[in-house]
N, C-alpha and C positions, 0 to 999 in steps of 0.2 A: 608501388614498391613496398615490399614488406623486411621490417625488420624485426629479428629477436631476441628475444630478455631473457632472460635464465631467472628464477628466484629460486633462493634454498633457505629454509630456517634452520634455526639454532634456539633451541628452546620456544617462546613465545613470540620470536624477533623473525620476521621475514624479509630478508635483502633481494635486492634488485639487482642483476648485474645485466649490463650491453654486449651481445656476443658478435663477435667477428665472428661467422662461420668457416671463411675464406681461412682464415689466419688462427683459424682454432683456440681463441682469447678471449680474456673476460676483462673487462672494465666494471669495477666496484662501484657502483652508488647508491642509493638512499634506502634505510632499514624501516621498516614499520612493525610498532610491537602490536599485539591481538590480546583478547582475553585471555590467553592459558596457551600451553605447549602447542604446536601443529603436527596436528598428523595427516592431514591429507589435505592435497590443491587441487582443484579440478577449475576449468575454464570454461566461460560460457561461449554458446556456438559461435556468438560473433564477434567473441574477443576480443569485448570491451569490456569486460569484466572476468573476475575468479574469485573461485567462492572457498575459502578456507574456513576447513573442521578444523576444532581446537579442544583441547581438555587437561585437567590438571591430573587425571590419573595416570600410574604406573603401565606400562603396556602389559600385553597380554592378559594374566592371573591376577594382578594386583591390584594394590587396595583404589578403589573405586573411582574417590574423586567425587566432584559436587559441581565442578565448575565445565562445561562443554557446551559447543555453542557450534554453527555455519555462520561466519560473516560475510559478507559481501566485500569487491575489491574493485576499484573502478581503475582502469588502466588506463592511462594517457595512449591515445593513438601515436601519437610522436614518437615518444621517448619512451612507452612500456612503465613510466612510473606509477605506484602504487599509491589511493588514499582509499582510506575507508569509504565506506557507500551504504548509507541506512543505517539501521540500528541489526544487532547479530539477533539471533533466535534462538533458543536456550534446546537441548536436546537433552533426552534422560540419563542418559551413559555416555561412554566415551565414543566416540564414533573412531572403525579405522581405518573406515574407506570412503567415499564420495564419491561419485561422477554424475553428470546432469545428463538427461533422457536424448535421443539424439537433440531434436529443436532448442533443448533447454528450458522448455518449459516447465522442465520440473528436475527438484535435486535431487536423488538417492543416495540415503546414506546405509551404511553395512554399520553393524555393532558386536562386537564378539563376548562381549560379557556383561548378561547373556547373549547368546548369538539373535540379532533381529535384524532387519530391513526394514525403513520410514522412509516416505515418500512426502515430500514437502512443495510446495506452488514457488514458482519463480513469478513475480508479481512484475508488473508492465513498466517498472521501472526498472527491474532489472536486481531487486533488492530479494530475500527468502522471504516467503510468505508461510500461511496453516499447512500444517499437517495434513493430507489425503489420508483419512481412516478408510481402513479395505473394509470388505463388510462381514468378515469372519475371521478367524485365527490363521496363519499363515506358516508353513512348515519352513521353519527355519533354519534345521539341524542344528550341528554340533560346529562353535566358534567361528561363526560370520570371517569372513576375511577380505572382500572384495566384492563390488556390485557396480554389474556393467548391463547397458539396454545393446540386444542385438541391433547390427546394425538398419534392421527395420522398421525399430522404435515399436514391434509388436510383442516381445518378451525382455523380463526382465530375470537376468542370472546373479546369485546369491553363489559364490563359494564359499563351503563352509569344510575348512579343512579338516576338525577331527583331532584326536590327540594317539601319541605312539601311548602304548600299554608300560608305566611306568609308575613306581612307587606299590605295589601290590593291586594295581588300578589295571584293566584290562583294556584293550585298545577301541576307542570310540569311532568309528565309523566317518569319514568322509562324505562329502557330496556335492554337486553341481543342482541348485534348486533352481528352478527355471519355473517364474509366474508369466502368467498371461498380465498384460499391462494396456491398460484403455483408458483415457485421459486423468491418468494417475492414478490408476487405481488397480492394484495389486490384487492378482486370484493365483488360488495353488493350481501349476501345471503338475509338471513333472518332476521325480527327483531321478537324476543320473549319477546313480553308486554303482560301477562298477565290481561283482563278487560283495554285493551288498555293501558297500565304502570299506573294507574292511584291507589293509594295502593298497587305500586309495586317500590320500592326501593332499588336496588343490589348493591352492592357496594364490593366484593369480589366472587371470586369462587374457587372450588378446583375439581378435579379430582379424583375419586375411581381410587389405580392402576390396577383392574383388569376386572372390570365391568362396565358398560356402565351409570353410573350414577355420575352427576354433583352435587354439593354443591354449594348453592347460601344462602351467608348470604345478609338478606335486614337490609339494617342501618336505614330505614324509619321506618320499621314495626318493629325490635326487631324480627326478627324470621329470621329460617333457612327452606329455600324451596332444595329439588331436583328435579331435571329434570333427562329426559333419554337421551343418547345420543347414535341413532340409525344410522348407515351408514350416517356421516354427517349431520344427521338430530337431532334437541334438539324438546324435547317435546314441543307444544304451549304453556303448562301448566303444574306446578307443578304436581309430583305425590303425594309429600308429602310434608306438611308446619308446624313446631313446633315454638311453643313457644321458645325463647332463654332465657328471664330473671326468676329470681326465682323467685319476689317479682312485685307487681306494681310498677311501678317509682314514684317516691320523685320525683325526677329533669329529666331534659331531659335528655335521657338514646341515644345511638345510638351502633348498633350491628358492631363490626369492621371485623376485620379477620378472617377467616374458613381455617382450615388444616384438612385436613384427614392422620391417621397414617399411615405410610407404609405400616402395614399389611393390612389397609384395615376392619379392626373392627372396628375403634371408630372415632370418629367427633370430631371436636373440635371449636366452637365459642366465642368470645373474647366479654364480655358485659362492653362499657366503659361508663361511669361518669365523669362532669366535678371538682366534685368535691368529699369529702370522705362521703359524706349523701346519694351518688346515688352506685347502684350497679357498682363494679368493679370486675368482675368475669369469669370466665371459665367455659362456659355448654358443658358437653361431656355426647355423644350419644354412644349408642352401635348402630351398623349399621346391620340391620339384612339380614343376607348376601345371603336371596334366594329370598328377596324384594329390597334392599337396604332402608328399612324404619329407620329413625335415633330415636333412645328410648331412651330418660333422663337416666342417671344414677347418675348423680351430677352435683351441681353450688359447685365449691370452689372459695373462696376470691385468687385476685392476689397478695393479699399484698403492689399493690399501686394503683395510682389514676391515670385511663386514659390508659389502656393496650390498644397502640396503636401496639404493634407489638409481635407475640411468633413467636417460628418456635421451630419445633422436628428435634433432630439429626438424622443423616441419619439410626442409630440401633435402632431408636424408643424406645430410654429407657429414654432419657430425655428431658425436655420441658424448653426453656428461654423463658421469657416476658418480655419486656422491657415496663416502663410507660412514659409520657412523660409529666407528673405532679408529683414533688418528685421526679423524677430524680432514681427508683429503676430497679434493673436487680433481677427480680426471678428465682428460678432453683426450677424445680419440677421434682421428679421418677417420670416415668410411669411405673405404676404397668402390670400386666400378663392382667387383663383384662381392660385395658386403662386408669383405675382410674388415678389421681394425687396425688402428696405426698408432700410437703412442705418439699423443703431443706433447701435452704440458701437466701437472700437476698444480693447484693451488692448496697451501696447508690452510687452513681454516682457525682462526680464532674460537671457539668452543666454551673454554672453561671447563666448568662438572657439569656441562649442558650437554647432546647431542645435537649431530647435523637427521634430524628425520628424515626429513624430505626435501625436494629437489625436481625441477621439470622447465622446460624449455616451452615457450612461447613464443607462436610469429602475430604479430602487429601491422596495420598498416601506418606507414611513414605522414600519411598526414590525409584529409579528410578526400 
């Protein structure tokens, strides 16, 4: 039997909540506070552990910070509760992304300022171990934003999204970096900038589980592109590029997160708003499964301002969003053919903190 945990931070505090999938509900229990702010959760492959980036800088541009770390997080197989595991490992900047290699043998962190990629040992107990130095300089572009290993554990992708041309500043280029990756060890592939990055902006990806095609939301352009991903090789260029929002934008709009559902049918991108006049919504794609082409089927409202984070439980029946303006936790069904359904809302305790992050864990129920 498997059951799942939802954790969301709120500054340096990461809560545990018990989810009814069935009954689309959270039951509140026990907080654990980290070194400094969270920004990123990623889980190891056999989900008895997760390993949480931390740091005391501002996001994006700002002032730097001193304090960033990966801690380790041992999870109760029972119950999904949280206690520290090891001692953290100190990192040079602010890290804004994480995920661990497929086996987890090793953690990958992204860093946007300046943009880099570090590659770290996941040690035999489960705790972060030394840094994997590559053995030359590594093409990192322009503001890291996410780093994922293909699903064959034989490359690693670096999204580095780029900046729009603002302030007398001219627009810095995009790109999908893609190293070659051999027991942790990082070489320059390829870089895939479409028209040279230049209205190409990525800032997330996700993976089809069963075919060869990537999901790249651009937060510059408001749109979702796929590429192919053929024997280590990603296409130079989009096969396919949709629209993401429903409406023009009012206000600056920028495209966040992209999940693909386990099955493998439907898409899903995150359209945030800095405030409640700009769209805050969900577009879900049907993914046509002898192209992978992604077809609109619906924008629904998130129900709060700024969905900087959802994730689908591992049975793909329900969907959380966290916002991190207003402080809400939405729960949505997922229907038979991917649609969304409005559950519940939880308003969130916050303060002058934000909710960053947010993601769903399945567990086994006991040994």
């Amino acid at each position: 039997m498997t059951n799942v945990s939802l954790y969301a931070s709120v500054g340096s505090e990461l809560t545990h909540y018990d989810v009814d999938v069935a009954g689309a509900a959270l039951t509140r229990r026990a907080t654990i506070d980290l070194p400094a702010s969270v920004q990123y959760v990623w889980p190891h492959a056999s989900r008895r552990f997760l390993y949480a980036a931390t740091s005391d800088s501002a996001p994006g541009m700002g002032p730097p910070g001193t304090n960033h770390h990966v801690t380790a997080l041992r999870v109760d197989p029972a119950t999904g509760a949280l206690a520290v595991h090891g001692e953290p490992i100190r990192l040079p900047t602010r890290p804004v992304h994480m995920a661990t290699d497929i086996p987890s043998a090793f953690i990958l962190v992204a860093f946007n300022n300046p943009s880099a990629v570090r590659v770290y040992r996941v040690n035999a107990d489960g705790t972060p171990g030394d840094e994997v130095v590559p053995p030359g300089p590594l093409d990192v572009g322009i503001f890291g934003h996410q780093v994922r290993a293909t699903p064959d554990n034989r490359q690693v992708i670096l999204v580095t999204r780029g900046h729009d041309a603002a302030d007398g500043k001219p627009e810095e280029p995009g790109a999908l970096k893609v190293f070659d990756f051999k027991d942790g060890v990082l070489s320059n592939g390829v870089s895939v900038a479409p028209d040279g990055g230049y209205g190409f902006g990525p800032r997330h990806l996700d993976f089809h589980p069963s075919q060869p095609w990537v999901y790249v939301s651009l937060e510059r352009q408001n749109a979702l592109d796929m590429f192919e991903l053929s024997d280590g090789r990603l296409s130079p260029t989009p096969r396919f590029r949709k629209n993401a929002l429903g409406s023009a934008p009012v206000a600056r709009q920028a495209v966040g997160t992209v999940h693909v559902h386990p099955n493998g049918r439907t898409v899903y991108v995150a359209n945030r708003a800095s405030s409640a006049d700009g769209e805050n919504s969900l577009a879900v794609y049907r993914i046509d499964q002898a192209t992978g082409e992604p077809h609109l089927i619906e924008h629904i409202d998130t129900r709060g301002v700024h969905p900087r984070t959802f994730h689908i439980d591992p049975s793909g029946r329900l969907m959380a969003v966290a916002h991190i303006t207003g402080a809400v936790l939405s729960l949505f069904a997922i229907g038979q053919d991917g649609g969304l359904h409005f559950a519940r809302g939880y308003d969130i305790d916050v303060g002058q903190r934000t909710m960053w992050w947010m993601g769903m864990v399945g567990h086994a129920a006991q040994d």
